[in-house]
C-alpha positions as CSV (number, residue, x, y, z in Angstrom):
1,X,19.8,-14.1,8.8
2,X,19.1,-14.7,12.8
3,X,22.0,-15.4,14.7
4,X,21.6,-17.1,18.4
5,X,23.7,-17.0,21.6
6,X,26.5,-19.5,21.4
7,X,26.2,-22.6,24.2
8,X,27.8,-23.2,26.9
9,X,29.8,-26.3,25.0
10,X,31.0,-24.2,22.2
11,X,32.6,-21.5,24.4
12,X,34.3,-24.3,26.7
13,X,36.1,-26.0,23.7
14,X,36.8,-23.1,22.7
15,X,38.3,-21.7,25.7
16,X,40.0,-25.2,26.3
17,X,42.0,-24.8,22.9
18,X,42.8,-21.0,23.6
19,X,43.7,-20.0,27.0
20,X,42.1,-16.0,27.4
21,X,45.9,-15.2,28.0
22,X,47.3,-16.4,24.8
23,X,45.1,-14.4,22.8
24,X,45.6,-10.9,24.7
25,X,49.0,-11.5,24.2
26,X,48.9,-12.1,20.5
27,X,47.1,-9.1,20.2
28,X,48.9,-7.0,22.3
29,X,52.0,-7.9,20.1
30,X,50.0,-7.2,17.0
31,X,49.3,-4.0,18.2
32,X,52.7,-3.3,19.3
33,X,54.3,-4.1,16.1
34,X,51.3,-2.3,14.3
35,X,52.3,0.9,16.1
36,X,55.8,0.8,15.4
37,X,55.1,0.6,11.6
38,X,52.8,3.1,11.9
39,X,55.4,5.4,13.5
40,X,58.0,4.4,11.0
41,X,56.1,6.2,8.3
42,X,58.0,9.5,6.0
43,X,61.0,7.3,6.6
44,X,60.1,3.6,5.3
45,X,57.7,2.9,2.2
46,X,55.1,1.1,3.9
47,X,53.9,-2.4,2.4
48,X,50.8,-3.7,3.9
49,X,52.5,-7.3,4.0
50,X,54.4,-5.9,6.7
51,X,51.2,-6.7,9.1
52,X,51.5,-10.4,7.7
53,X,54.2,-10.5,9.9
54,X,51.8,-11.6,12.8
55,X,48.9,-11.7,10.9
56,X,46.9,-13.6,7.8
57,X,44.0,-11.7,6.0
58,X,40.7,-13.2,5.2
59,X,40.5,-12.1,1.7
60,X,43.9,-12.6,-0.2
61,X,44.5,-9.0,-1.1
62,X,47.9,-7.8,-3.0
63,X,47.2,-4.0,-3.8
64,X,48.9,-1.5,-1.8
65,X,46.0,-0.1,-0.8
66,X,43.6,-2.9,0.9
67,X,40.2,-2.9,0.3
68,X,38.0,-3.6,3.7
69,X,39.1,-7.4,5.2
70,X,39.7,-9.2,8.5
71,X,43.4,-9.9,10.2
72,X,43.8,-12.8,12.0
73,X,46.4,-14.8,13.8
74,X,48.6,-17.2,11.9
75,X,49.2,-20.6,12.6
76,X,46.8,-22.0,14.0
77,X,43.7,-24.7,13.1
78,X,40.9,-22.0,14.9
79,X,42.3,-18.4,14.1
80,X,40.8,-15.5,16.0
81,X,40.5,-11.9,14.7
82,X,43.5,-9.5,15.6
83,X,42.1,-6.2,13.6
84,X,40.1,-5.4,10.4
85,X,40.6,-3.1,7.8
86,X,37.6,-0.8,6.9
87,X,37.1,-1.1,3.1
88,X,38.2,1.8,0.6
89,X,35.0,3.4,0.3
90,X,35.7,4.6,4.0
91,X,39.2,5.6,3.9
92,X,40.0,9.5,3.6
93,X,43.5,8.8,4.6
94,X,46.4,6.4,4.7
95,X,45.0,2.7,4.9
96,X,47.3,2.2,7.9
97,X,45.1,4.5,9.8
98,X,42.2,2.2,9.1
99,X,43.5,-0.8,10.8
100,X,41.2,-1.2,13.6
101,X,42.0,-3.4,16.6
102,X,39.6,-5.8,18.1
103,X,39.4,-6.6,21.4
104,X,36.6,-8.9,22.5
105,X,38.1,-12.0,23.7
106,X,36.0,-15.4,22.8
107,X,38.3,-17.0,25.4
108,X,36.7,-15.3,28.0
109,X,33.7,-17.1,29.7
110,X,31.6,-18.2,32.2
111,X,34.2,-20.5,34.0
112,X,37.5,-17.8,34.0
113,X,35.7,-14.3,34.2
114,X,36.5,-14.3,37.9
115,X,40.4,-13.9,36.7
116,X,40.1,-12.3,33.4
117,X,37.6,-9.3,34.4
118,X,38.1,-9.5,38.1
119,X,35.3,-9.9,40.6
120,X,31.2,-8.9,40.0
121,X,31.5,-5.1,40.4
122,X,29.3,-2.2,39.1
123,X,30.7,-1.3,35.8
124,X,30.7,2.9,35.1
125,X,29.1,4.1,32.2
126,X,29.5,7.3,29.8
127,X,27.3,9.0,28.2
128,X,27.0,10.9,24.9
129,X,24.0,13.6,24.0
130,X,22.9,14.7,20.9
131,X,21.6,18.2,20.4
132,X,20.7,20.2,17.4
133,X,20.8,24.3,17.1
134,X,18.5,26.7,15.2
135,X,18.1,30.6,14.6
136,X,15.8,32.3,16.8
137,X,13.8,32.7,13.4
138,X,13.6,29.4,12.2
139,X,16.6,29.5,9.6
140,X,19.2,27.6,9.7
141,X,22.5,28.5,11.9
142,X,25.3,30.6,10.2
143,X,28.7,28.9,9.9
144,X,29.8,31.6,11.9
145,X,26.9,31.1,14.4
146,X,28.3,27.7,14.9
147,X,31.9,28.6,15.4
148,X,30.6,30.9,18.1
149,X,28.7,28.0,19.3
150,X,31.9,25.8,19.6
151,X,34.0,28.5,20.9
152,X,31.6,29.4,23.8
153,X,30.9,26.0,24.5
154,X,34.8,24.9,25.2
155,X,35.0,28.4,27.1
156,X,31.9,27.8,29.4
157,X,33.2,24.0,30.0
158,X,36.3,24.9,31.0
159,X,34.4,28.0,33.3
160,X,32.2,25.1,35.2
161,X,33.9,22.3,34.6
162,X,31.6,20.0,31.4
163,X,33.0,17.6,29.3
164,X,35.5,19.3,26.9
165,X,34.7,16.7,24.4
166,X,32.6,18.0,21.9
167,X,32.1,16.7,17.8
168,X,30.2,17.3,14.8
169,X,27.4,15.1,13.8
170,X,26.1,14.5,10.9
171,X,24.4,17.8,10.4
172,X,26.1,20.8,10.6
173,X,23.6,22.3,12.9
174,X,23.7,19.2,15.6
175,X,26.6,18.4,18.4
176,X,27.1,15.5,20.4
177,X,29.0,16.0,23.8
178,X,30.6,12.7,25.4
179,X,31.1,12.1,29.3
180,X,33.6,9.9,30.6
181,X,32.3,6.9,32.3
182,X,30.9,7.3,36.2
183,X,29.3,5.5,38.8
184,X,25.9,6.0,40.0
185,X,22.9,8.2,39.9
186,X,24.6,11.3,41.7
187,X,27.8,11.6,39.4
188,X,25.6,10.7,36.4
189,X,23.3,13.7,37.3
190,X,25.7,16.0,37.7
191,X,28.0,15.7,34.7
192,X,24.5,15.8,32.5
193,X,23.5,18.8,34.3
194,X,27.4,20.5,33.6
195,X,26.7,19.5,30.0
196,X,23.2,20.7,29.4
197,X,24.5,24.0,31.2
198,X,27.1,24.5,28.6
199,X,25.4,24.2,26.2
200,X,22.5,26.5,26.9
201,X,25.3,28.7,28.0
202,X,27.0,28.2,24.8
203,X,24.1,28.4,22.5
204,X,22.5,31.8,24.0
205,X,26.0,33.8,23.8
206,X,25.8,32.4,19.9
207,X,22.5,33.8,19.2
208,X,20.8,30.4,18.7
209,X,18.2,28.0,20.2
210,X,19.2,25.0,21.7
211,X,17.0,21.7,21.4
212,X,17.0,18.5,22.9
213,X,14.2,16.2,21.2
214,X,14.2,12.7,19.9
215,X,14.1,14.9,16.0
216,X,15.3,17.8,14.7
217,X,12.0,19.4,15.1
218,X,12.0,22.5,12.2
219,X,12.4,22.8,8.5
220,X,15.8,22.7,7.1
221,X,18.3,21.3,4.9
222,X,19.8,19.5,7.2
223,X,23.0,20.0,5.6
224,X,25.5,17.7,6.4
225,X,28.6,18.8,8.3
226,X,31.8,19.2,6.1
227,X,34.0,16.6,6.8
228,X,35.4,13.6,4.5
229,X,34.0,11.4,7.3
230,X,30.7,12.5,7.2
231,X,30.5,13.6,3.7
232,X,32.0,9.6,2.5
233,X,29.0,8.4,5.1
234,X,26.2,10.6,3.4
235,X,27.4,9.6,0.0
236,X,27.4,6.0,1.5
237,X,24.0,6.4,3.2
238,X,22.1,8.0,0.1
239,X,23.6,5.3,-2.2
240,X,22.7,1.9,-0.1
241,X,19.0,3.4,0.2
242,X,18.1,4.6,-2.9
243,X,19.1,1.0,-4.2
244,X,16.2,-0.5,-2.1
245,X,12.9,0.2,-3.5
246,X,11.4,-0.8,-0.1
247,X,13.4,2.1,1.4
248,X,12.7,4.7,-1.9
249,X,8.9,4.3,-1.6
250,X,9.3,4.7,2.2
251,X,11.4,8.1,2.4
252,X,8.8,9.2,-0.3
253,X,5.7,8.3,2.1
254,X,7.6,9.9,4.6
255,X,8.3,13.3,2.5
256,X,4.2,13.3,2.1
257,X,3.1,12.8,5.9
258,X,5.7,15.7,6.7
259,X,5.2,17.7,3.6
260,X,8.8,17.7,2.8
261,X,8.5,19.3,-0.8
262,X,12.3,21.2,-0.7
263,X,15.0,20.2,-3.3
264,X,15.6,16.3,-3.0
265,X,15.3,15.6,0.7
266,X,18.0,12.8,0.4
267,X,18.1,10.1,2.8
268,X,21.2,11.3,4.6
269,X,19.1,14.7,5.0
270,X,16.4,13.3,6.7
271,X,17.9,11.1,8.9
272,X,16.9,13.6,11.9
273,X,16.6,11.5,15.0
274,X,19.0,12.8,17.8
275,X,19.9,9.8,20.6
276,X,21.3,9.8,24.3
277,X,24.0,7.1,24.1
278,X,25.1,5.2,27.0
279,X,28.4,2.7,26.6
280,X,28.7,-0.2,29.9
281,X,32.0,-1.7,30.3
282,X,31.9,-5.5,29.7
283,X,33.7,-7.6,32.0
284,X,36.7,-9.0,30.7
285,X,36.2,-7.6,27.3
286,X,33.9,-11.0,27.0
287,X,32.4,-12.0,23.5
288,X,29.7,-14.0,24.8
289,X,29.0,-11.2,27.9
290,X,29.0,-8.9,25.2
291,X,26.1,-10.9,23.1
292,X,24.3,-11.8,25.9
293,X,23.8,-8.5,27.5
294,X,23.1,-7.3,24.1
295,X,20.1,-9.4,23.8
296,X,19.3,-8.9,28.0
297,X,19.6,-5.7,27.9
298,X,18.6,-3.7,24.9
299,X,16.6,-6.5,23.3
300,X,14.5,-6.8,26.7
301,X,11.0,-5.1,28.3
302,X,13.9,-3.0,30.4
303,X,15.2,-1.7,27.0
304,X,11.5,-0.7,25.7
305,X,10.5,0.6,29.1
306,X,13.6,3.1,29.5
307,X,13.0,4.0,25.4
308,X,9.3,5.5,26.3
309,X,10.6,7.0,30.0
310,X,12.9,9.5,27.6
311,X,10.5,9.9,24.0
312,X,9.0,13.0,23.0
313,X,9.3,14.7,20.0
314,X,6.1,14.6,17.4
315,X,7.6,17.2,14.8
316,X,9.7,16.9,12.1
317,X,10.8,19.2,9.5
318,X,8.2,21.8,10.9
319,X,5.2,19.4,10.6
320,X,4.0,17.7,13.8
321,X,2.4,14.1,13.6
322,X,-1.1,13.1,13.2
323,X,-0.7,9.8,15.5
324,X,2.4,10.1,17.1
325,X,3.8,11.8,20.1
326,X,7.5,10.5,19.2
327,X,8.7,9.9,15.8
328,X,12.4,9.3,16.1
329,X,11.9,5.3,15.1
330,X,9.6,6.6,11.6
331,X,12.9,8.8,11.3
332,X,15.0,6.4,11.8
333,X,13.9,3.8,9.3
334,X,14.2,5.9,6.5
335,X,17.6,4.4,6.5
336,X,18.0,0.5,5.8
337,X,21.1,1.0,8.0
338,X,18.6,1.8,11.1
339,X,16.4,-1.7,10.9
340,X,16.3,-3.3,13.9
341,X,19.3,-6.4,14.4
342,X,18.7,-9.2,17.0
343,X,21.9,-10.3,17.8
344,X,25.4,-9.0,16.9
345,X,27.6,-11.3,14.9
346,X,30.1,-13.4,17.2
347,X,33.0,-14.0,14.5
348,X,34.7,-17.1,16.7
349,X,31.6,-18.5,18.2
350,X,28.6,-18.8,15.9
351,X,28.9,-20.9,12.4
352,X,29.5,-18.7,9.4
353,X,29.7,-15.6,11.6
354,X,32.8,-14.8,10.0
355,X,32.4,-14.9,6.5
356,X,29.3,-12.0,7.1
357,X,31.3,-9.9,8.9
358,X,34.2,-10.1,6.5
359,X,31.4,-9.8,3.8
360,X,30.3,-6.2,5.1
361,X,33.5,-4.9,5.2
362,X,35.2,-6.2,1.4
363,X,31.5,-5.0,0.5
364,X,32.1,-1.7,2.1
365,X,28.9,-2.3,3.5
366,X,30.1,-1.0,7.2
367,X,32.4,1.8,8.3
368,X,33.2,0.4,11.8
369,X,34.5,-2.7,12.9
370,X,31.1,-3.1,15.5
371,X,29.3,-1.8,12.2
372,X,30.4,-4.9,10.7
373,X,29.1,-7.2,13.6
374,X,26.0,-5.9,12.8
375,X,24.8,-8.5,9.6
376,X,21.0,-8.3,8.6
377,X,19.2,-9.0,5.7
378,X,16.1,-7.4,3.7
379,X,14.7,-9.3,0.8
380,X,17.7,-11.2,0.7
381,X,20.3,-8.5,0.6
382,X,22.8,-8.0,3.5
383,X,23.5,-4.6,5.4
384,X,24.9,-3.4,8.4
385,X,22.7,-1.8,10.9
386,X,24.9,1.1,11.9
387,X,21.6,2.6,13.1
388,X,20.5,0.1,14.4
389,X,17.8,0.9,17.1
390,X,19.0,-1.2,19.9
391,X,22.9,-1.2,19.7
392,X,25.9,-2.6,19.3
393,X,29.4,-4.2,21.1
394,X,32.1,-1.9,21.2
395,X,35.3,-4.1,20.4
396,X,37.5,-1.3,18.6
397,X,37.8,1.8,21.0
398,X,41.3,2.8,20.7
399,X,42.5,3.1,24.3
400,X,44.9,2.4,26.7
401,X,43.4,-0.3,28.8
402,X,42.0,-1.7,25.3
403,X,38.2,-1.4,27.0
404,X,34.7,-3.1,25.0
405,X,31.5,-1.3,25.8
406,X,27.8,-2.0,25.4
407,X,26.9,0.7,24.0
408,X,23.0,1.7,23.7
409,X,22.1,3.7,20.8
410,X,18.2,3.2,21.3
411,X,17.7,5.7,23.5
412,X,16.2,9.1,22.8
413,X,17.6,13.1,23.2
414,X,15.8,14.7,25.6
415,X,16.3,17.9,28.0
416,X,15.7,16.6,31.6
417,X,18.8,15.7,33.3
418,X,17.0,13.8,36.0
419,X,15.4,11.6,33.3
420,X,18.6,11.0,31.4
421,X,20.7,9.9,34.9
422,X,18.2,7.9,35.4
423,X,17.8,5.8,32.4
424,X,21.6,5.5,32.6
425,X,21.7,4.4,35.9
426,X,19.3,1.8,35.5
427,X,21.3,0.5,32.5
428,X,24.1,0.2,34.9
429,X,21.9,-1.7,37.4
430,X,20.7,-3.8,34.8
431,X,24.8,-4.8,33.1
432,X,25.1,-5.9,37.2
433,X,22.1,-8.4,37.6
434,X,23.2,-9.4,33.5
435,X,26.8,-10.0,34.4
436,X,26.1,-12.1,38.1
437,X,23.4,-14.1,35.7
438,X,26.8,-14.8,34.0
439,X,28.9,-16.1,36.1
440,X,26.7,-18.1,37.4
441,X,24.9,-20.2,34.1
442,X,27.0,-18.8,31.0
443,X,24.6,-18.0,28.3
444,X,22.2,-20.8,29.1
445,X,19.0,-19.2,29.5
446,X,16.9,-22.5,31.2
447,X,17.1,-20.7,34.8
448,X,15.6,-17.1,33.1
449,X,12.7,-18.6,31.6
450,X,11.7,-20.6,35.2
451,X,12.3,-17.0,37.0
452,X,8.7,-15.0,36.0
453,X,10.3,-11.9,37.2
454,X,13.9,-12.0,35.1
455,X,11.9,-13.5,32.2
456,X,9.4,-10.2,32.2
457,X,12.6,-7.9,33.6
458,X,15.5,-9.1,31.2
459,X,13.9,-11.7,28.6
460,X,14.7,-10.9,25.1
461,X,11.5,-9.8,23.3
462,X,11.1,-11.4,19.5
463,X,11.3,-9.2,17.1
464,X,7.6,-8.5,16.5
465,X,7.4,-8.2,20.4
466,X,10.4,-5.5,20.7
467,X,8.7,-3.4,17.7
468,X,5.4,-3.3,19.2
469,X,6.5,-2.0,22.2
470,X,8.4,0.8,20.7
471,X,5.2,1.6,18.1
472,X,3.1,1.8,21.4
473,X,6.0,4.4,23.0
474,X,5.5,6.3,20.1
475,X,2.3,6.8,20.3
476,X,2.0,7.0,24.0
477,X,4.9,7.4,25.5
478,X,5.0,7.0,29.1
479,X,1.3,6.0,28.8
480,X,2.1,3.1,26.9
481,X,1.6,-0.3,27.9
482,X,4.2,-2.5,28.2
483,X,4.4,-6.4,26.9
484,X,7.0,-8.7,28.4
485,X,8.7,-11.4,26.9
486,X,6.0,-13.6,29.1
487,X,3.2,-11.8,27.3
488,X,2.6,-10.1,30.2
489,X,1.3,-6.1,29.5
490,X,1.8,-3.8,31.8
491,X,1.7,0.0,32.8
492,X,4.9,1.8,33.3
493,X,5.1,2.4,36.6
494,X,4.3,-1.1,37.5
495,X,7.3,-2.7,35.1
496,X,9.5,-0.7,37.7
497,X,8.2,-1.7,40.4
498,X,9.0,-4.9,39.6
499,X,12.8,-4.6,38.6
500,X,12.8,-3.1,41.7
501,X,12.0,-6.0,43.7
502,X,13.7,-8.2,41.3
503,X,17.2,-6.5,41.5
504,X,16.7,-6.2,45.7
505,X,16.2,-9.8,45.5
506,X,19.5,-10.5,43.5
507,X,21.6,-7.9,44.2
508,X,20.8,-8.0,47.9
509,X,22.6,-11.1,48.9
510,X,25.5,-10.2,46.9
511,X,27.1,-7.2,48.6
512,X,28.2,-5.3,46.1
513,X,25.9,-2.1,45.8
514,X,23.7,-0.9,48.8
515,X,20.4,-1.9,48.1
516,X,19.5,1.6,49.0
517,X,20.4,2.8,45.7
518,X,18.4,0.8,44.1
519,X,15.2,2.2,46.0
520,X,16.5,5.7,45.6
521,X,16.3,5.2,42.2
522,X,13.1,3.6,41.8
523,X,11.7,6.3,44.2
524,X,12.8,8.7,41.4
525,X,11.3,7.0,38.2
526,X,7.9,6.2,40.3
527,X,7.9,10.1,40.9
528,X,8.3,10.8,37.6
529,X,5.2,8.6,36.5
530,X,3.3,9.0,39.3
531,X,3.5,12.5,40.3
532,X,2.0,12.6,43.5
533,X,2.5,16.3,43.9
534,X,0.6,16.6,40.4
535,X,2.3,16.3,37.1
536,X,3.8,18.8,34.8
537,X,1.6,20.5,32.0
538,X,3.9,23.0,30.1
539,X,7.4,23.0,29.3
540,X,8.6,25.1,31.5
541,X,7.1,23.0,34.7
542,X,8.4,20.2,33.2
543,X,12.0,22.0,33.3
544,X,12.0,23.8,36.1
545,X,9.2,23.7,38.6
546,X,10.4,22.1,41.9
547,X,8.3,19.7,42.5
548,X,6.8,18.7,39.1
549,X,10.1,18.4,37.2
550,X,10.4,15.6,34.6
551,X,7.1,14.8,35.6
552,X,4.1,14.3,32.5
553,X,4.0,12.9,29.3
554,X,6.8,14.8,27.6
555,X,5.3,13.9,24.6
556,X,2.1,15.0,25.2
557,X,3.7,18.4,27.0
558,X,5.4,19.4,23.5
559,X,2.0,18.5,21.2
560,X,-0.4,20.3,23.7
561,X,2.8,23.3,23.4
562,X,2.2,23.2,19.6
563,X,-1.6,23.1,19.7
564,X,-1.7,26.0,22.1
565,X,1.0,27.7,19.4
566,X,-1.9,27.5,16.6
567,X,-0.6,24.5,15.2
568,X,-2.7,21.8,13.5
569,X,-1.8,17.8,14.1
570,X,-0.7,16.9,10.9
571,X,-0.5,20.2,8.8
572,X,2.7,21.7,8.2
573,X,3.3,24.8,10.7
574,X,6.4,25.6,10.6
575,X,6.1,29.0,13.2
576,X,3.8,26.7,15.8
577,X,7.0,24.1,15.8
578,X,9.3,27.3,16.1
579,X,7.2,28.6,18.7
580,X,8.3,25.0,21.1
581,X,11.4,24.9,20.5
582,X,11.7,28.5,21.9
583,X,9.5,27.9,24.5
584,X,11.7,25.1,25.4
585,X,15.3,27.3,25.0
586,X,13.3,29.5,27.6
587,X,12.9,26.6,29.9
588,X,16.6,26.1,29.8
589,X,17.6,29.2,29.8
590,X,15.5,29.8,33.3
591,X,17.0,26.5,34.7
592,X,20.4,27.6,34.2
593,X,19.7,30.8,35.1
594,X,20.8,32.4,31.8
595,X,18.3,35.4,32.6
């Protein structure tokens, strides 16, 4: 099922019937009066027709415990969506607490963005980082390893001042740490480089070896952590894709190039890949700014080109690829979950839209409200890509100013802080140029396709396009070449020299960034490519020399590391694999002078 950008005339009447206003302030009543039932709870049996009370449901549902539907507003001919309710597969809890708000606004467009989301600014972003852990023999981490871990990691954050914000994911062995959004490439830096401290810092008073690949690189269990959460999602996750054959006859190809041959190897236990995600605000918490810079920028050459500046990782479960020199997409589509989705579902502006997003949460198909914007279909069964390997729109994040993020989950781990600021702020750059295109021509695309330079910058690949490019990442990496949504093909370095010029030229007469951090940036990612001073060969230059940092093929780096370790490309070598990931934790340890 392909969904397309709504036009310009379908956002206007829809605008024209519900002022941007009226529909905050439903909601913000809605959520009101949901928190005060929610607060009244111990005293007052709670019905769930006491959210009727401002609200109708999609699905007629009497039980006192609802399964997964949509709320929307009563009383009028063109309803729009208030909350949903994540079905019961997902709830560990009381259903109440699985009410999630929803906070795009279809009212916002083209034509009132200027008072809804104020004027075109740069929009900060945040970051999250996933890392895994490992004994310094290859074994898997005690549990009490891992409480050391977490313990030393809050202490050392609080010491130098990192994110405190640290969670389980879904192995027990892997953390994610979340920064609060920034601006630009120097605070971006330096909150990555707080992080990455920590948890070196954290990982070396634990006894263990930190790793930050695209894969879990050695041969485990992966056990999953225990939590209901994560435990309902693995249950979830093993049962939606062994009821695919496409997907049982792929995990088992998979368990053969990797010579997984340990107990079952489940889906949920293979699902390795480790991601560097990076949430945008969107202006005016707009539904059609949300789709469009979905498909301009994670669907687009810019999307592809920042995916291959940050892969590297050929190894997984102790084996290291034949072909590739990153295998975090093979990973990835072991799950159905993690197939690659076009365009998010837009339940007020696109016909039917509503009915499949409704469908994936009575189906308990999704556990997230974005989850459930994310409809596809294989062989003519639906599923939500909660993996999906661009990303999603954020319309449920429970906070205060009621924010909606772009939020880009394509995006590989990976140890260099100078690469990671750097993809994230070109993102930033790149939500700028997105938004101004906008304002100015809604989500008409005529004046894209007659610019060459946005159509190869920002143009939304097909999807046979978008999956070439990331196949030719993974095997090349930052050697790859690059195809545009003209056709065009082109190196690397030379794709960013032209967004270069491109976003001079329109962000230039604007006045709203210096156009000096535009080059300064660019200077950074053409050093990194380029390496005039001579690139990087081992890990550890590639950490810490000062001149040929994140410089290389990173992917290259860690299969020439494995080679040089005695390993063979496509044998099983579980010690050579060990052997990189410490040589890596050595790297660290030297940049953060853990010595």
């Amino acid at each position: 099922m392909a969904f397309s950008l709504p036009d310009n005339a379908t956002m206007l009447a829809f605008a024209r019937e519900r002022h941007w206003q009226h529909i905050d302030e439903t909601r913000e009543q809605f959520l009101e009066y949901l928190s005060s039932i929610r607060n009244k709870r111990g005293s007052h049996p709670i019905s769930h027709n006491m959210i009727r009370h401002l609200s109708q449901a999609f699905y007629d549902d009497d039980s006192e415990s609802p399964d997964g539907n949509v709320l929307l507003s009563r009383h009028t001919e063109r309803p729009f969506v208030l909350a949903t309710i994540l079905g019961r597969r997902f709830q560990q809890g009381p259903w109440l607490d699985y009410v999630k708000p929803y906070h795009l606004n279809p009212a916002v467009i083209h034509q009132n963005i200027h008072e809804a989301g104020g004027p075109l600014a740069l929009r900060p972003v945040g970051v999250e980082l996933e890392v895994g852990t490992v004994a310094p023999d290859g074994s898997e981490p005690s549990a009490e390893a891992l409480d050391r871990f977490n313990e030393a990691y809050i202490r050392h954050a609080q010491r130098i001042g990192a994110t405190l914000d640290i969670s389980p994911e879904l192995c027990i062995y892997q953390a994610e740490v979340i920064s609060p959004p920034l601006f630009g490439y120097a605070r971006l830096l330096r909150a990555i480089e707080l992080n990455l401290a920590t948890l070196t810092h954290a990982a070396h008073e634990a006894g263990l070896l930190l790793q930050a690949l695209s894969v879990y690189p050695t041969e485990t269990d992966f056990a999953t952590s225990h939590s209901d959460k994560v435990e309902t999602i693995a249950i979830f996750l093993n049962e939606i894709n062994e009821s695919r054959p496409a997907q049982r006859r792929y995990v088992e190809a998979l368990r053969t190039r990797y010579a997984i041959s340990r107990g079952e190897a489940r889906p949920a236990n293979l699902l390795r890949f480790q991601g560097f995600h990076m949430h945008v605000d969107i202006a005016g918490r707009s539904e059609a700014l949300g789709l469009l810079s979905y498909m301009l920028n994670l669907g687009s050459a810019s999307a592809s080109a920042n995916a291959a500046l940050l892969k590297g990782g050929p190894f997984m479960d102790g084996a290291c690829d034949p072909e590739r020199l990153c295998v975090r997409e093979t990973v990835r589509a072991i799950s159905i979950t993690g197939h690659y989705i076009g365009l998010p579902l837009s339940p007020h502006l696109q016909p039917d839209a509503l009915e499949r997003h409704a469908y994936l949460l009575r189906a308990n198909l999704a556990n997230g409200t974005a989850r459930a914007l994310l409809y596809g279909e294989e062989d003519g069964e639906p599923f939500s890509g909660m993996h999906n390997m661009l990303g999603r729109v954020r319309p449920d994040l429970e906070s205060p100013k009621r924010v909606c993020t772009l939020e880009n989950t394509g995006m590989p781990s990976h140890p260099c802080a100078e690469r990671l600021a750097a993809v994230a702020h070109d993102y930033q750059l790149s939500q700028l140029v997105i938004e101004h295109y906008f304002r100015r021509y809604g989500t008409n695309l005529d004046a894209l396709y007659a610019d060459q330079d946005m159509l190869d910058v920002f143009g939304a690949l097909s999807r046979e396009t978008f999956l070439r490019n990331m196949h030719e990442s993974d095997l090349h990496c930052t050697d790859m070449v690059l195809e545009t949504a003209s056709g065009a093909r082109m190196r690397l370095v030379d794709f960013y020299e032209k967004k270069r010029r491109l976003l001079k030229r329109v962000l230039a007469p604007l006045n709203v960034i210096d156009t000096r951090d535009v080059d300064s940036l660019y200077d950074r990612i053409y050093h990194f490519l380029v390496a005039p001073n001579g690139a990087a060969n081992t890990i550890d230059d590639f950490i810490n020399h000062p001149t040929r940092r994140g410089t290389g093929n990173w992917g290259r780096i860690l299969r020439d590391a494995y080679l040089d370790a005695g390993g063979t490309l496509g044998a099983k070598n579980p010690e050579a694999v060990l052997a990189v990931v410490q040589q890596l934790h050595q790297a660290l340890l030297r940049r953060y002078e853990i010595v």
